[in-house]
N, C-alpha and C positions, 0 to 999 in steps of 0.2 A: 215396567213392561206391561204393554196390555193389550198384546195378540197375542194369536195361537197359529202356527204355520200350518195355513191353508195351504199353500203349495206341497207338503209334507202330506197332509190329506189326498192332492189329487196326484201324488206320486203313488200309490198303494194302487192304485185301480190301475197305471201304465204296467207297474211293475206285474199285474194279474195277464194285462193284455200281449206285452214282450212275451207269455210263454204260450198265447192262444192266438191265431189269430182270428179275428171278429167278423165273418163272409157280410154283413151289413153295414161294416165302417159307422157304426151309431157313435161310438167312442171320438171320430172325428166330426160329426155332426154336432154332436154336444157339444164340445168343445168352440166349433165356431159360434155358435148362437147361446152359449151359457148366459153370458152377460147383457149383449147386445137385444138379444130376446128369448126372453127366458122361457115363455111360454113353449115357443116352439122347441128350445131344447128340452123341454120335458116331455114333451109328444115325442121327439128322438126316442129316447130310455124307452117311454111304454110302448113303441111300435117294438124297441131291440127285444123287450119281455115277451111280446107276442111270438117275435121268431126265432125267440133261443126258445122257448115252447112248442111250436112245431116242431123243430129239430129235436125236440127232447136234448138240448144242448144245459144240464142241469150247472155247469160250469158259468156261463156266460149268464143266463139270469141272475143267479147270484149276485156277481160282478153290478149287472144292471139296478139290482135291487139296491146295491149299497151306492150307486151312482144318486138313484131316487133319490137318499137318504142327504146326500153332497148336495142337490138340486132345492131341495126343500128349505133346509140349512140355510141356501144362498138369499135367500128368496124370505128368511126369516120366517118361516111358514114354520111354526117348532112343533106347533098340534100336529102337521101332516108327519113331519119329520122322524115324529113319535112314531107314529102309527107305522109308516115305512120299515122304519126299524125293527119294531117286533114282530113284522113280517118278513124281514132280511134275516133277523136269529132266529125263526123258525126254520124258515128254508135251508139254513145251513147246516143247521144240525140235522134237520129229519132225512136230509138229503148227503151229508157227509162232506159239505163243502167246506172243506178244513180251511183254507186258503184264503177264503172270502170272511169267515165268523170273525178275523181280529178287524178286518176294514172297516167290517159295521160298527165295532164297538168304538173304533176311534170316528169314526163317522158324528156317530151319536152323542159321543165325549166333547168334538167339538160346537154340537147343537148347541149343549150344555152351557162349554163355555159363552155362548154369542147370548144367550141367556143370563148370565150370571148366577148360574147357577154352580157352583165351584167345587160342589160336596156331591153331584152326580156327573162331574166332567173327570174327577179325581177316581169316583170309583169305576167308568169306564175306559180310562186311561187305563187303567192299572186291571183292568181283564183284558184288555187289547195285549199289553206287555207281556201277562201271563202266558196268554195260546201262542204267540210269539215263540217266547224261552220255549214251551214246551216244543213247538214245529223248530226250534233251533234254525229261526228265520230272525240272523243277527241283525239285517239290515230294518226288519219289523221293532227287533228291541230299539234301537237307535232311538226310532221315532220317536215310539211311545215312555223313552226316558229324557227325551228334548220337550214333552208334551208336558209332564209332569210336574219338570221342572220349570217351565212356562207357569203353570199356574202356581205353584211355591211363590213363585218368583211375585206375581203379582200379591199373594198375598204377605208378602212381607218377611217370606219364612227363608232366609237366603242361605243356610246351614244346608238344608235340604235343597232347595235348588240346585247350590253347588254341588252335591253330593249323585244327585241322579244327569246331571249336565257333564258332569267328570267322569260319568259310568259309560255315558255316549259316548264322549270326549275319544276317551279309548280306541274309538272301534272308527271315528272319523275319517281318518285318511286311508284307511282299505277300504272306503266307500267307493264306488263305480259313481253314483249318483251326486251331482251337483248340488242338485237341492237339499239334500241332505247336508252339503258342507257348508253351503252359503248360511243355512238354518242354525246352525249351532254355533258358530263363527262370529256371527252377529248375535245370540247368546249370549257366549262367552263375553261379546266385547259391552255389554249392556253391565254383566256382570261389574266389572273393571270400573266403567260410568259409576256406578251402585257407590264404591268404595271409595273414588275421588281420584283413579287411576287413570284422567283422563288419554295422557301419551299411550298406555298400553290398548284403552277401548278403541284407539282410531287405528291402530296397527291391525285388531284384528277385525276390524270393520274393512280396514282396507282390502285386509285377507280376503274378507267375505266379497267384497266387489271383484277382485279381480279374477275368482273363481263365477261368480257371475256373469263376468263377459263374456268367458268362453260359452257361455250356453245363453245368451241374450236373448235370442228368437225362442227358443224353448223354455226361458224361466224369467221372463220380465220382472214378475212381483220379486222375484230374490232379489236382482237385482235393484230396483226400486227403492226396498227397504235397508241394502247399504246407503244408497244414498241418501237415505231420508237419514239415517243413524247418523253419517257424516256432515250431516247440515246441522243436525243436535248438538254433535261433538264439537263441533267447532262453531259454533255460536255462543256455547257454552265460556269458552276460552277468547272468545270477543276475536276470533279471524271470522270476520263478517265476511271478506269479498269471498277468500274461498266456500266461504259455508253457501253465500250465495250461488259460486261457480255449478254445486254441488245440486243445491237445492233447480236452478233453471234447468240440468240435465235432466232429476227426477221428472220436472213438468213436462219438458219436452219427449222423456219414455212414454209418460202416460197417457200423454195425448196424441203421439202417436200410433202407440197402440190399441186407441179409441176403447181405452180399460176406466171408466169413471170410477168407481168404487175403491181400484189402487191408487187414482191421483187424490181419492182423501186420505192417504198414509203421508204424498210428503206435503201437503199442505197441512199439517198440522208443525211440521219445526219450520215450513215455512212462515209461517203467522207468527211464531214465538222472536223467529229472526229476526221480523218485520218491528215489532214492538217491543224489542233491547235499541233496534236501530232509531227507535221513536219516529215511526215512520206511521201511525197512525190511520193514517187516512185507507191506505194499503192492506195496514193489519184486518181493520174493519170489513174492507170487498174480501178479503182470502176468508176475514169467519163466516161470513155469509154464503159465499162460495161452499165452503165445506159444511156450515151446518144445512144446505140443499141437499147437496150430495148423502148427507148422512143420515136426511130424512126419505131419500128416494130410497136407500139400501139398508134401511132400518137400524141403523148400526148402535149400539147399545150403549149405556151409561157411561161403562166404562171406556170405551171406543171413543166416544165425544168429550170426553172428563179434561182432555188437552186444549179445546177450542173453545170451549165452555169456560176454565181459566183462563184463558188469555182474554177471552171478551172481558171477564170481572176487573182485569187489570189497565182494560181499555178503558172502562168506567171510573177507577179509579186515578185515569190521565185524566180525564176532560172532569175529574172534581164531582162527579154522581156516586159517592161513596154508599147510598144507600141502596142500591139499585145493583155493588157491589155486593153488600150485605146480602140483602133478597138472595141472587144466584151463587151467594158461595155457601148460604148455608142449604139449598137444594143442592148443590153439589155435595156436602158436609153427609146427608141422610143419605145419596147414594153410596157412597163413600164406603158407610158404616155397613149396610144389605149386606155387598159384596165380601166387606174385609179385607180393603184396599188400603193398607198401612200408612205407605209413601204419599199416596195422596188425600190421607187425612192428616197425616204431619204437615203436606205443604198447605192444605186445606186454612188450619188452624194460623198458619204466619201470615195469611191471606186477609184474612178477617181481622188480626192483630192490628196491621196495617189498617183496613178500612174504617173499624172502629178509631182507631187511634183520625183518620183524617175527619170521621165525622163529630169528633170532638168526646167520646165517649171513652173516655185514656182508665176506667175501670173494666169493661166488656175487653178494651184493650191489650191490655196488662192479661187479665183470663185465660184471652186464649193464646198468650204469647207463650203461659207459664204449660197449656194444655199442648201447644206445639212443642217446646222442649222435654217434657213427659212423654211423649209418642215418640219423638227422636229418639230419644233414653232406649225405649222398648224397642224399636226397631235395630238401632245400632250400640246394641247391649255390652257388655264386654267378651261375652260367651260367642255373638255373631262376632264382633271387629276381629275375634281370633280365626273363625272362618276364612273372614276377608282377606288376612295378611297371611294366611297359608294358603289361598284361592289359588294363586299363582305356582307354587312350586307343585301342590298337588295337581294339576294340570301338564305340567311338564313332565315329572314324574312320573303321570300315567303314560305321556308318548314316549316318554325314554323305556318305560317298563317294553312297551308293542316294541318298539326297534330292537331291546335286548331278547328278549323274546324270538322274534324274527333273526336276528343275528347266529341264537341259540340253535336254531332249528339248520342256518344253514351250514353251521360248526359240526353239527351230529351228519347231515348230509357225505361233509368231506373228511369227516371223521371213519363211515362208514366205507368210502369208497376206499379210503387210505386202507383198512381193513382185509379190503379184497384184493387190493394188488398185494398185499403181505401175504394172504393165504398162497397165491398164484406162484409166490417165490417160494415160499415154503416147498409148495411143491415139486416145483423145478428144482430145489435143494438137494432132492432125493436121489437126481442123479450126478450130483456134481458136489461134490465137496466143499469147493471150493463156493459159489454159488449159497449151500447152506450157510455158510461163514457171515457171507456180505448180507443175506438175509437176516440173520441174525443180529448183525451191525447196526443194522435201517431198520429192524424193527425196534432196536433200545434207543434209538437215536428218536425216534415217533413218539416211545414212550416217557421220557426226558421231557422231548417240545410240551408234551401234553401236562407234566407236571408240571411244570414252570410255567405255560398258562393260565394253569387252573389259582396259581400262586399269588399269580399275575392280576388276576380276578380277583379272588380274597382280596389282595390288598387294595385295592382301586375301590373296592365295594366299603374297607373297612373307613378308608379315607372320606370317601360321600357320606358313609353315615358321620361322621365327626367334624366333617364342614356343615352337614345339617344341624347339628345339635349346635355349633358354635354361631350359627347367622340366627338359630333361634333363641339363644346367648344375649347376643348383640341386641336383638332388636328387644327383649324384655329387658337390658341395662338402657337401650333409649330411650322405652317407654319413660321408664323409672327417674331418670336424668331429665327429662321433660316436663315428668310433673312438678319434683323437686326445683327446677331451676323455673319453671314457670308459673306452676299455680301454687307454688310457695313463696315464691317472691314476691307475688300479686296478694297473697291474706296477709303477708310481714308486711305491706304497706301499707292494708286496711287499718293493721295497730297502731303503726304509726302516726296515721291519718288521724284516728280515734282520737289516741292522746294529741294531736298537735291540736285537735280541737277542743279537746279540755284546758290543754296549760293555755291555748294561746287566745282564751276567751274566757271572761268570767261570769259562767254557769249558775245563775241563780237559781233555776229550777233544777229542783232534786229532783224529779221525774225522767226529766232529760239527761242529769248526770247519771242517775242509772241507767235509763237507757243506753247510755256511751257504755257505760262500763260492761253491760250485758252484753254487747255490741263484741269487744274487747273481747273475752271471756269465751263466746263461742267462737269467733275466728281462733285463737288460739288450743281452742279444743278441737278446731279442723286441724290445727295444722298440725297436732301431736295424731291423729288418725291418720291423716297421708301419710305421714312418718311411716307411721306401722303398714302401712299399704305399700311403701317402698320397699320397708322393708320386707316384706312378703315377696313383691317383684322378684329381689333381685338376688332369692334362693329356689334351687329348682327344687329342694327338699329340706325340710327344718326338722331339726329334734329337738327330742321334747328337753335335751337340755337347754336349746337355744328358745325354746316358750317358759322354762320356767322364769329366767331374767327377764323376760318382757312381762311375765303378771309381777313377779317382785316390784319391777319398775313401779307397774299400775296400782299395787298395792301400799308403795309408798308414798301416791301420791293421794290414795284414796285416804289413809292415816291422815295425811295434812287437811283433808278439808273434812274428812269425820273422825278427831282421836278420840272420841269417847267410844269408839267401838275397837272390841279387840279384834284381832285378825290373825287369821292361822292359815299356812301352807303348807301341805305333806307332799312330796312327790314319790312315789317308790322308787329307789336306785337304781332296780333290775330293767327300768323302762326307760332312761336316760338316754340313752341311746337308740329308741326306736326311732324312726322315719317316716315321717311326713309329707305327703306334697305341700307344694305352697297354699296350695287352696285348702286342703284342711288347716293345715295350722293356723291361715289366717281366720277361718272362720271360727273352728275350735277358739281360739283369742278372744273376738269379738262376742261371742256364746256367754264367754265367760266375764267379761265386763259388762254386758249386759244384764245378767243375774245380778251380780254386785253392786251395780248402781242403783237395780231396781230394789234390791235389802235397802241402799244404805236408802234415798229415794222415800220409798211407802212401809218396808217393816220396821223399825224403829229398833232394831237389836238391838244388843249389848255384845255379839259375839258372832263373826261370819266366818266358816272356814271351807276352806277348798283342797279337797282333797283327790290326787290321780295314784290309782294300782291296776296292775294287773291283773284280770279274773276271766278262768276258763276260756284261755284263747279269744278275750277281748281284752282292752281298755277300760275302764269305767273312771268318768272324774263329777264328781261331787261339789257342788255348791251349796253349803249351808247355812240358815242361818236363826235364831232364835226369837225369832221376831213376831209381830200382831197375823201372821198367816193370812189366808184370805177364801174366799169359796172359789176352787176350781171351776165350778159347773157357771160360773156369774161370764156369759159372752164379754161383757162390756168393761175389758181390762185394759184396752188399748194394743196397740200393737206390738210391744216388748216381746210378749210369750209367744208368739204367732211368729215375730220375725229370727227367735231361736230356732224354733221347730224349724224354719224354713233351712236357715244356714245347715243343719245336721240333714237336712234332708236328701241338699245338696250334696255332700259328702259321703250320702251311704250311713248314716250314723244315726241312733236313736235316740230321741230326748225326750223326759217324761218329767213330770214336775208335779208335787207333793204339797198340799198344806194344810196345814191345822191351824183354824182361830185360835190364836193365844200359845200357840205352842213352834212352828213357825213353818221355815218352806224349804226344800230340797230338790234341787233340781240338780238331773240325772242324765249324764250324757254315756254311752255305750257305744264302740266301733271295734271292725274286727282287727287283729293285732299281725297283720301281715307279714313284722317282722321278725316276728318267732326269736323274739329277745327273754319274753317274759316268762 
């Protein structure tokens, strides 16, 4: 993603105007000449300031001050912009203009962004949101948590995107405002894109166009940018004519609405469509076209960072891979300023590519290895789990608003049922009979309502047990996926291995170790997936089920070092305590990595590993008697670094002991939550 919704900006200042009306109409002067000439819409604003000044109108200046702030912004003027601005949060505070203090700041926030400045668009987001909550002006939170998550988003942080995008999400459809839902809509469905969801990103893209027609004349850019999404979407998935169909109406909006600045949003998946379809010739006029356009309205690194790739990729058609090279690694150092993840991952495949054409298969290989290292970090395991809960947490929250809404109108007719009981009651007093029937209809109310409420528990207790079993499911597929795939694929690396030992005669010893080396760590992968499956595919482990996995380990650490003895204590009282999967597995790994590195660099005679219970913790021991080593020496590698990291992650404390000649102890501590010990 690498915009910030302007139309969400110049909704703040209508939603000021809807409650004033403006006796000079500047608001619709701006608006016609914003674009078309800018100049004269800024002499609008400072004529509006002169006569919301006469009038002593301190409402309306405001408004206009933070209009300045939108004009300047436009216009990439970020010094005047500045300056506007700390003249717009003077004015509002000194002057009490509560209303207008968060438009500034989101004003200013998206200065920021057009800047690439990300670290003061993030902090004026988030005081826009603030005075927001506190004026408990929901429609204001919306924004500025659609904003927020914009820039997560761009930088790669998709945990937190999704988390302030799902907080909007919420409050979306009690929106009055279009632009508000088309904005998040088209989010969400970028979101989806992100994971590889492409059927559900076109659904909600769709959503977003169709909610855009209704307001066409009043919100083209929302519009626009579905169909710029939907030209992406489906270009992506190689439906060219429709992505095309998609892509000529965006042209045909933007040029009628004589808007240049929006027709460089869809000529940017224009171009990309142009160059899947190896249509070159084409691709070239629409880069040139949009790098015009992008130089007339200043539009920033990040902003160009799509036409900018696709030219490198036109270079690398017509066989000029160096010239590739040149403009992908100036795209490479923009990239990095910003902290734009996704597009130094794709950055890196780029270069792979161009090196690899220009004959350089070491540069090559570099940055192939450097593109799946930044993939890694982007799409970690800790985000992929974001990802595949994206979806129901998002439904969730609109199921919560309907139950929610449902609730409120169950206490309504719950309350009136109330009063016509009382009214009988009453009339009871003179009729006997009357009390009787009232009494009948009132146990008969209170019945329905129990068996409702019953009715509810169960339904509630059932959704929580389809949740937990689809989230079941989908950690038994993971687990089934690796095992049947990326274990089938190292069992043939072995096989491969040996068929190239027995079925050749290896004169060089260098090379038959090498095979055997070869051999050796595939098979030491495939006994760690093992254990990583096994992790998968327990939503909690106890520590009697860790002790037979270090036994396991420890009998096979015997076979490849038996002149070291080896001792395991576990205390009994703690056999039964509980574990999530992720401590155990990492607790595991802690622990075999201690042990390797004894057997490895201390030379013992004796390693023993010991777990008890102490003062409402855990404590397990790693010891060994071995050559020690200087604690204080950086330069150990990364063994001890990547314990500490694992316990780190789990809330757990790891400290590590040694003495030259005497040997090393390493110490793991976590609190004992299940009150066994």
């Amino acid at each position: 993603m690498n915009k910030i919704p302007l139309l969400l900006f110049l909704l703040l200042p209508i939603m000021a105007f809807s409650q004033n009306h403006d006796p000079d109409s500047v608001f619709i002067w701006y608006e016609r000449d914003r674009e078309k000439n800018p100049e004269r819409a800024l002499q609008h604003i400072l004529n509006g300031i002169k006569n919301a000044e006469q009038r002593h109108d301190k409402y309306h200046k405001a408004a206009y001050l933070v209009k300045l702030i939108e004009q300047k912004n436009f216009i990439r003027d970020y010094a005047g912009a500045y300056r506007d601005f700390r003249k717009a949060e003077k004015y509002c505070i000194d002057n009490k203009v509560d209303g207008q203090l968060p438009c500034a700041y989101s004003q200013y926030a998206e200065t920021c962004f057009n800047k690439e400045d990300f670290v003061g668009a993030m902090k004026y987001f988030r005081r826009a949101d603030s005075v927001f909550a506190k004026q408990k002006d929901g429609i204001g939170v919306v924004i500025s948590k659609n904003n927020i998550a914009n820039i997560y988003q761009v930088q790669g942080q998709y945990d937190l995107a999704i988390k302030n995008l799902l907080d909007a999400a919420k409050h979306v459809d009690t929106s009055q405002y279009r632009y508000i839902k088309v904005e998040i809509f088209n989010n969400i469905s970028e979101l989806y894109e992100t994971i590889g969801d492409n059927r559900k990103a076109q659904d909600m893209a769709r959503a977003a166009m169709k909610i855009a027609l209704g307001g066409k004349r009043d919100n083209p850019h929302g519009l626009l940018l579905s169909y710029a999404h939907l030209t992406s979407l489906l270009t992506d998935t190689h439906q060219y004519a429709e992505a095309e169909k998609y892509y000529r109406k965006g042209i045909a909006l933007a040029d009628s609405t004589h808007l240049e600045s929006v027709k460089f949003d869809i000529l940017k998946p224009g171009i990309t469509l142009k160059v899947l379809q190896n249509d070159m010739s084409e691709a070239k006029r629409l880069v040139f076209e949009a790098m015009a356009l992008g130089s007339k309205y200043k539009k920033n690194s990040n902003e160009m960072y799509s036409v900018k790739a696709n030219l490198a990729r036109i270079y690398l058609h017509d066989a000029q891979p160096a010239k590739a090279v040149a403009l992908l690694n100036t795209l490479l150092r923009e990239a990095r300023l910003g902290d734009r993840r996704d597009d130094i991952a794709e950055i890196y495949e780029a270069l792979s590519q161009a090196y690899e054409q220009a004959g350089d298969f070491k540069k090559a290989l570099e940055n192939h290895k450097l593109f799946v290292t930044q993939k890694d970090v982007i799409l970690g395991s800790e985000k992929q789990k974001y990802f595949k809960d994206a979806q129901v947490k998002y439904e969730t929250a609109i199921k919560e608003k309907e139950l929610a809404q449902h609730k409120v109108a169950l206490l309504q007719k719950s309350s009136e049922s109330r009063k016509k009981n009382t009214t009988i009651i009453m009339l009871a007093a003179l009729v006997f009979f009357v009390v009787i029937l009232a009494y009948l209809v009132y146990r008969q109310q209170r019945l329905k309502g129990i068996q409702r409420e019953k009715e509810f528990q169960l339904k509630a207790a059932i959704a929580q047990i389809e949740t937990q079993n689809k989230l079941q499911e989908q950690r038994l597929s993971i687990s089934r996926d690796l095992h049947d795939n990326i274990g089938a694929q190292l069992t043939f690396i072995i096989s491969s291995v040996d068929n190239v030992k027995f079925g050749f005669s290896l004169e060089q010893t260098k090379l038959s170790d090498k095979l055997d080396s070869i051999s050796d760590f595939t098979k030491s992968t495939i006994l760690e997936l093992r254990d990583t499956i096994w992790a998968m595919n327990h939503a909690e482990i106890s520590f009697e089920e860790l002790r037979s996995r270090i036994f396991n380990f420890l009998e096979k650490a015997k076979t490849a070092k038996s002149s070291i003895d080896y001792a395991f204590h576990l205390d009994a009282s703690i056999l039964d305590v509980k574990l999530s999967s992720l401590q155990g597995i990492n607790i595991y790994r802690t622990i075999q990595e201690a042990v390797n590195n004894a057997i490895k660099y201390a030379a013992p005679s004796k390693i023993v590993i010991e777990a008890k219970p102490e003062r409402g913790r855990i404590t397990i021991e790693i010891r060994d008697n071995g050559v020690g080593f200087d604690t204080s020496d950086n330069d150990r590698g990364n063994g001890l670094g990547n314990m500490k990291k694992r316990m780190k992650e789990i809330g757990a404390e790891c400290t590590i002991q040694s003495v030259r000649n005497e040997g090393t102890t390493v110490r793991i501590s976590f609190q004992n939550n299940n009150n066994y010990a």
